[in-house]
N, C-alpha and C positions, 0 to 999 in steps of 0.2 A: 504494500500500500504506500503511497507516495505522500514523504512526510509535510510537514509544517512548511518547512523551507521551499519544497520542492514546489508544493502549491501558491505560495508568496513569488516567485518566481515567474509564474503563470500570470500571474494576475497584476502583476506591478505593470505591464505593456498598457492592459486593459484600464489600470488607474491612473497613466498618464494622460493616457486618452481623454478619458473623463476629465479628470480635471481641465484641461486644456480646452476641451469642448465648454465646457461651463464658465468660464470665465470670458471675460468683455472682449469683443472682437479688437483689437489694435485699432487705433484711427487711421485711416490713409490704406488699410487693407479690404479686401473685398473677402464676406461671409465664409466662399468653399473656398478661399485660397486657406483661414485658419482653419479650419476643420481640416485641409488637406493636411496642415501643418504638425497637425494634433494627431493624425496617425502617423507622419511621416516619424514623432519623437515616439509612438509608442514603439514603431519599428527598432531604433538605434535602440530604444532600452530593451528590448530584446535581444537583438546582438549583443548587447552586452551579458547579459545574464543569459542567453542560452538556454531559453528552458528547453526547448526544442533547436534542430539545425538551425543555422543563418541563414541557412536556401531557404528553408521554408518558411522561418519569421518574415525574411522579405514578401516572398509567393502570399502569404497570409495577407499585407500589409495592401498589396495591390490586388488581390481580391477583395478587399475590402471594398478598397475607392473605387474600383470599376464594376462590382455592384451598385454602392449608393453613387456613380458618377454623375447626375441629375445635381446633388446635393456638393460635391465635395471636388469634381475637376470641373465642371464647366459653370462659368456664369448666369446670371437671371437673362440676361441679352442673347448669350448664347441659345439659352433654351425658348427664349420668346422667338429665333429668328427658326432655328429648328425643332421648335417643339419637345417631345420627349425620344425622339428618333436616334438613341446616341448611342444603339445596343453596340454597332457595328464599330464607333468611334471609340467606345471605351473598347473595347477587346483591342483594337490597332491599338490605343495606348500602352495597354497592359502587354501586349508582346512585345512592344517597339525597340525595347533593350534588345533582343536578339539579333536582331538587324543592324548592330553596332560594330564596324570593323573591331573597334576593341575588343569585345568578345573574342572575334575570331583570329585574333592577335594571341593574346592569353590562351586559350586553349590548343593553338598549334604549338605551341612555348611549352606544353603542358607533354602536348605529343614527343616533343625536341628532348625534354627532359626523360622519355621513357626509354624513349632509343637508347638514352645516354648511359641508362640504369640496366637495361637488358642486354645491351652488348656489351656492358662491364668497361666504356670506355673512360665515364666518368672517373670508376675507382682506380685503373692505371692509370691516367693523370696526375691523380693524390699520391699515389704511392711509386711515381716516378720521379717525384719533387721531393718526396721526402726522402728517398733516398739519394737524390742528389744534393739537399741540402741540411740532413739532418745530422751530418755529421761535429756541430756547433749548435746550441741551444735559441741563437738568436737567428741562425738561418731557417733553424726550424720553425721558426714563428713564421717568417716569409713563405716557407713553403707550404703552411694553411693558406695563408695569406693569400698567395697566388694561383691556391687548388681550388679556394671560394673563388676568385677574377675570372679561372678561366672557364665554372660551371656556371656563374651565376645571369650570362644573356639567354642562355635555352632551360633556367631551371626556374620557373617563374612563380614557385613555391620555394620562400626562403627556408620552410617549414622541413622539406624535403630536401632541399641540397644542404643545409647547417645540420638535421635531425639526422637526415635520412643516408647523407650519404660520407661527408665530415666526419660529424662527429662518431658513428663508428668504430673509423681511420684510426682515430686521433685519440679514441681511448684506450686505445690498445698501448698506449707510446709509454706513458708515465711509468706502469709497472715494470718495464723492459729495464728501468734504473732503479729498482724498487721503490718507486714513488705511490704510496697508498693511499686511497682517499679515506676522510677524515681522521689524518693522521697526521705527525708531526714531519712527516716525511713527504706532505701535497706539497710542501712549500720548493720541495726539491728544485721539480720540473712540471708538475700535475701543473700545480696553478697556474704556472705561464702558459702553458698548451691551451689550457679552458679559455680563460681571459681571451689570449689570440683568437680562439675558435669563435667564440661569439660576437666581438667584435667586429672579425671578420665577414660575420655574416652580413652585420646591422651595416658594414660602410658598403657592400657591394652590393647589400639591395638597395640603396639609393645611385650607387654609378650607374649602372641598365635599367632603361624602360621596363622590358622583361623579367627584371629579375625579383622582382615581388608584386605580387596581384594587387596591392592596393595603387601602384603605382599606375595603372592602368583604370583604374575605377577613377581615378584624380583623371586622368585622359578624358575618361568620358563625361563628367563633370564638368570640365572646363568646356566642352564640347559644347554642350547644354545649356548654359549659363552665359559663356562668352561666344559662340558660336567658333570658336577656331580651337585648334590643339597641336601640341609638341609631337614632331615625328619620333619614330628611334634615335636620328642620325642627331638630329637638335638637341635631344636628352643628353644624350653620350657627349656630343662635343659643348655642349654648356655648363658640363660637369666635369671637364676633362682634369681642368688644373686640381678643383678639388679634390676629384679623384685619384690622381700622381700623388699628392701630398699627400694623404691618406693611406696610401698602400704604400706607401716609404714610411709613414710615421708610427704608423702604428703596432707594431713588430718592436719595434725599438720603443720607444715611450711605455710600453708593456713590460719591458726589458727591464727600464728603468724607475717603476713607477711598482711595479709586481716583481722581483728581480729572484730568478732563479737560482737556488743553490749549486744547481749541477749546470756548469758554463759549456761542456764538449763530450761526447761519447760515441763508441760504435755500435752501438747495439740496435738502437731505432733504423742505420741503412739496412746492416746486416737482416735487421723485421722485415722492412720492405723490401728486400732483396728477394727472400724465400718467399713471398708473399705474391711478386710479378714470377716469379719460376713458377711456382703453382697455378696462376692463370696460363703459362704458355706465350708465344709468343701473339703477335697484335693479329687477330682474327680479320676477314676478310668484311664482315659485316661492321665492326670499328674501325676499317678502312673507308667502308662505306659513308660512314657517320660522320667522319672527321670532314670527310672532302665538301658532305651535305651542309654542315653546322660552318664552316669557314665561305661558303656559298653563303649560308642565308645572313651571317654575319657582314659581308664586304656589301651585298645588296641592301641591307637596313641602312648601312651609316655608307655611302655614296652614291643610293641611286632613289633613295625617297622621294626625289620630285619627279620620280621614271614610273614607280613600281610600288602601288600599297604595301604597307608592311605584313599588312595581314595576308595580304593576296601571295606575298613571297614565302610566310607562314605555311599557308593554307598548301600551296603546292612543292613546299618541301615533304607535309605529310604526303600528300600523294607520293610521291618518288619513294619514301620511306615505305609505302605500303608496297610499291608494284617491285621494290628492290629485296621485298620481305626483312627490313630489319626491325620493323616492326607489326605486327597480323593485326585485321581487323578487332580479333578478340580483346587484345589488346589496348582498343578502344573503349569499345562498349564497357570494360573491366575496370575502367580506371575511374574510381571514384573519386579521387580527391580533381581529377581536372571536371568531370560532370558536377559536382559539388559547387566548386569555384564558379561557371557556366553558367552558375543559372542565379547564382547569388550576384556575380557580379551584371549578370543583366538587367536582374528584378531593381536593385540597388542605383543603376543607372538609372531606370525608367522613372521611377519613387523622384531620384534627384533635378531630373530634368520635370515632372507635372511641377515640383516645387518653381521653378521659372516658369513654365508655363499659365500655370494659376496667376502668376505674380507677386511671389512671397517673396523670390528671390530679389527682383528688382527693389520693391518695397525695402527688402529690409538693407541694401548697398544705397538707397536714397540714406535711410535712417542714419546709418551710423556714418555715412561719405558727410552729412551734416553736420553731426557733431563733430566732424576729425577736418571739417576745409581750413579752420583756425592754425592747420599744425604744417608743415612742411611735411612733403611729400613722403622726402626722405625718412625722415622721423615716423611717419605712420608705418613706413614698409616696414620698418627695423622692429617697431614696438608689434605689429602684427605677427609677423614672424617669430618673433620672440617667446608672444602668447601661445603661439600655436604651438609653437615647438615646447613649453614646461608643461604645457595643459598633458602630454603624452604621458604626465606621471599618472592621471587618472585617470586611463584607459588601459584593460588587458587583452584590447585586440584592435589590431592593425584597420580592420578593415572596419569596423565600431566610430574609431577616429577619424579615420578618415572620412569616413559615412556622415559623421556629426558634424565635423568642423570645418573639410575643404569648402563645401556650396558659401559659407558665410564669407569667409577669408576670400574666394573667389568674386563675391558680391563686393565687398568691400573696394575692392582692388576696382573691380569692372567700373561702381560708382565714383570711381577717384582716377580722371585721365590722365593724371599727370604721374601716375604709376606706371612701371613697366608691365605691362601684363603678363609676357613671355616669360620675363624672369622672376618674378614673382611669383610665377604658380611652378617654376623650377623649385625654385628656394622652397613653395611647399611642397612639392614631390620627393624633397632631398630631404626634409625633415621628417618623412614618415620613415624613413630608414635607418637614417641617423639618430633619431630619438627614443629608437627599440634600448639604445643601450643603457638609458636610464635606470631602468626597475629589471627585477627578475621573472618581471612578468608580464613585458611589453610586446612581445612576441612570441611568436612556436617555437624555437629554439631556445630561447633563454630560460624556460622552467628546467629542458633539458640540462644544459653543460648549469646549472645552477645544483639541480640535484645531485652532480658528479662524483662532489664531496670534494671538491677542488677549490671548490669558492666559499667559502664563508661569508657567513651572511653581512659581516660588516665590510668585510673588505668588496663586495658585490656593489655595496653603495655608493663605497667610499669610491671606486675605482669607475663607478658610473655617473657621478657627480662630476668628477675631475675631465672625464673622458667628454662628456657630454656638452660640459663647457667649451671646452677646445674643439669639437664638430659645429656648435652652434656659432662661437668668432668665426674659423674658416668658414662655414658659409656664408656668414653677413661677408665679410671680404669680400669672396669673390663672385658672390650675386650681384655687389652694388659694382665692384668694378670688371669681372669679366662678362658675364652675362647676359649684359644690358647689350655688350659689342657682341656678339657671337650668334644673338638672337634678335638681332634687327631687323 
């Protein structure tokens, strides 16, 4: 029988609702645009609390309005000019996420990463780095480092390439020097490796488009909202400098910040040595994969005003299928990409009736009014800012982003004298970078948290510090490189 909590759970979506419904319409907003608003917040506080999936809190949220859509998406004008005729209007609303290239971006990325997983090219990667660099404690740090850089454009679950396929790797490593968890002995090597490990995760899902689903739902959002959006090639090269500085810093600053007892040893190549003999040598199907993934790579970031990204996506899986490295079954099996699918559609649809109603505009007039007194620069910086500490009270990526981007997005659209392109970088970069805050900001991080490599103080202490120094770097190089690279 499902307890107290369980049913509190339940019912908290349902009481926001309520409330929101009962309370005085805002001035300057139109009846069904709060009412839309009113499920759109019971929706997020369900992502949040998860009583049920996130696909289907969404699915829930938009069945909702597109039954009462009389009442909650279209106007009194609307339906004076059409009547009650709107059965066919709402259903196109409630699908219209699927029709989203971003969708079919995300989910080929989803295919890119099984290939990756089934022909086993991912894990020789990892354990080809680490054997070339693990023969030094701080090399080793680089060679997560750059196992995450090189999985993380076709693995577009951070959850999956840090969870699933990293960490692992990488647990394996500390005991090879007798480094134990929850023991006086994590300090050796364990705790450098973890730290690396997650870190690694959080900076290289904001380098690639691809390489965390929420950053793709921030795509479609902007879509919506501002009517334009960021290619791959744009993501990547407006993030580059950050990106360099990051995967150089953070290896070392780890180094010096979490500092390893054990400085050099053989024993981690010698692991990955026997570990690639045991695969065998490079198979013909991670022949195949390497040449596909370096393909869809060179066409994201130099031919995006040739070739949708999706479209480059979509018919790599084709080739993927007719070259059998990965089988239809395949597909249909893969839960966590049909999961993502349909959350991230429903999630788009919800965000874009929110502009459509007119709540979005409404509320970027609102606050673009209070904020004209301040310099432009000064609002981007303090926005930004907001956005990014708010991530301490959110345990999921796509919750936050779901809540916060449409606003931050409104704000910006209401305020011209904002860069729009790099401003909704800077928020793209912060849903990544600000996973390393808490040990609970992300899929990965309950992970290497529970390792017993991290202690709960030094998790903070070392997520405070970290989090600081990602938040400076990006105000930098938003305000100065960004604004040049996306003009």
């Amino acid at each position: 029988m499902p307890s107290l909590r369980a049913y509190w759970r339940y019912l908290a979506p349902l009481m926001i609702i309520l409330l929101l419904v009962l309370l005085p319409v805002p001035q300057g907003l139109a009846p069904h645009a709060w009412l839309f608003f009113a499920v759109f917040m019971g929706v997020i506080v369900g992502l949040i609390l998860e009583p049920i999936p996130g696909a289907v809190v969404a699915m829930v949220g938009i069945a909702i309005i597109a039954i009462l859509s009389p009442w909650l998406l279209f106007s009194p004008q609307q339906l004076a000019q059409g009547g009650f005729k709107f059965t066919g209007k709402a259903l196109s609303w409630a699908v219209s996420g699927f029709s989203n290239s971003v969708i079919w971006l995300i989910f080929a990325a989803f295919m890119f990463g099984t290939g990756y997983e089934k022909t086993g090219l991912g894990r020789r990667i990892a354990l080809m780095l680490v054997k070339k660099m693990g023969h030094k404690t701080l090399f080793l740090g680089y060679a997560v480092m750059l196992s995450e850089l090189l999985l993380a454009p076709v693995t577009p679950s951070n959850s999956a390439r840090g969870a699933g396929i990293i960490y692992p790797i990488i647990r394996n490593l500390p005991p090879l020097y007798d480094s134990q968890p929850n023991s006086s002995s994590a300090r050796s090597i364990g705790s450098y490796i973890m730290w690396v490990g997650i870190t690694a995760d959080c900076v290289t899902s904001s380098i690639f488009l691809t390489a965390m689903a929420p950053n793709l739902l921030l795509i479609g959002l902007m879509k919506g909202a501002a009517g334009f959006s960021l290619s791959w090639g744009n993501w990547f090269l407006g993030m580059l400098p950050l990106s360099i500085a990051l995967v150089l810093l953070v290896p070392w600053l780890t180094y010096v910040l979490s500092p390893p007892v054990l400085k050099a040893g053989t024993q981690v190549p010698a692991w990955a040595s026997n570990e690639l003999v045991a695969m065998g040598p490079l198979s013909s199907k991670e022949k195949r994969m390497l040449v596909l993934m370096v393909g869809a790579l060179l066409l994201w970031i130099f031919a995006g005003d040739y070739v949708d990204a999706a479209m480059v996506g979509y018919s790599i899986v084709a080739i993927m299928l007719v070259t059998k490295i990965i089988t239809w079954d395949d597909i249909i099996s893969n839960k966590a990409a049909w999961s993502v699918f349909f959350w991230l559609a429903s999630l788009i649809t919800l965000a874009t009736g929110l502009n459509d109603t007119g709540f979005i505009p409404w509320f970027g007039k609102m606050l673009a009014h209070k904020l004209t007194d301040y310099s432009p620069s000064l609002v981007m910086m303090a926005l930004i800012v907001m956005f990014y500490l708010l991530r301490y009270f959110f345990a999921s990526a796509t919750a936050y982003t779901s809540a916060l981007a449409p606003m931050m997005i409104a704000a910006a659209v209401a305020l011209p004298a904002i860069p729009l392109p790099s401003f909704c970088l800077m928020v793209g970069a912060a849903i990544g970078l600000g996973s390393i805050l808490t040990p609970y900001a992300t899929g990965p991080s309950p992970i290497y948290y529970g390792s017993g490599y991290l202690p709960t103080a030094d998790y903070w202490r070392l997520g405070a510090i970290f989090g600081v120094i990602f938040l400076l770097l990006l105000l930098i190089t938003g305000f100065f490189w960004m604004p040049i690279i996306l003009l």
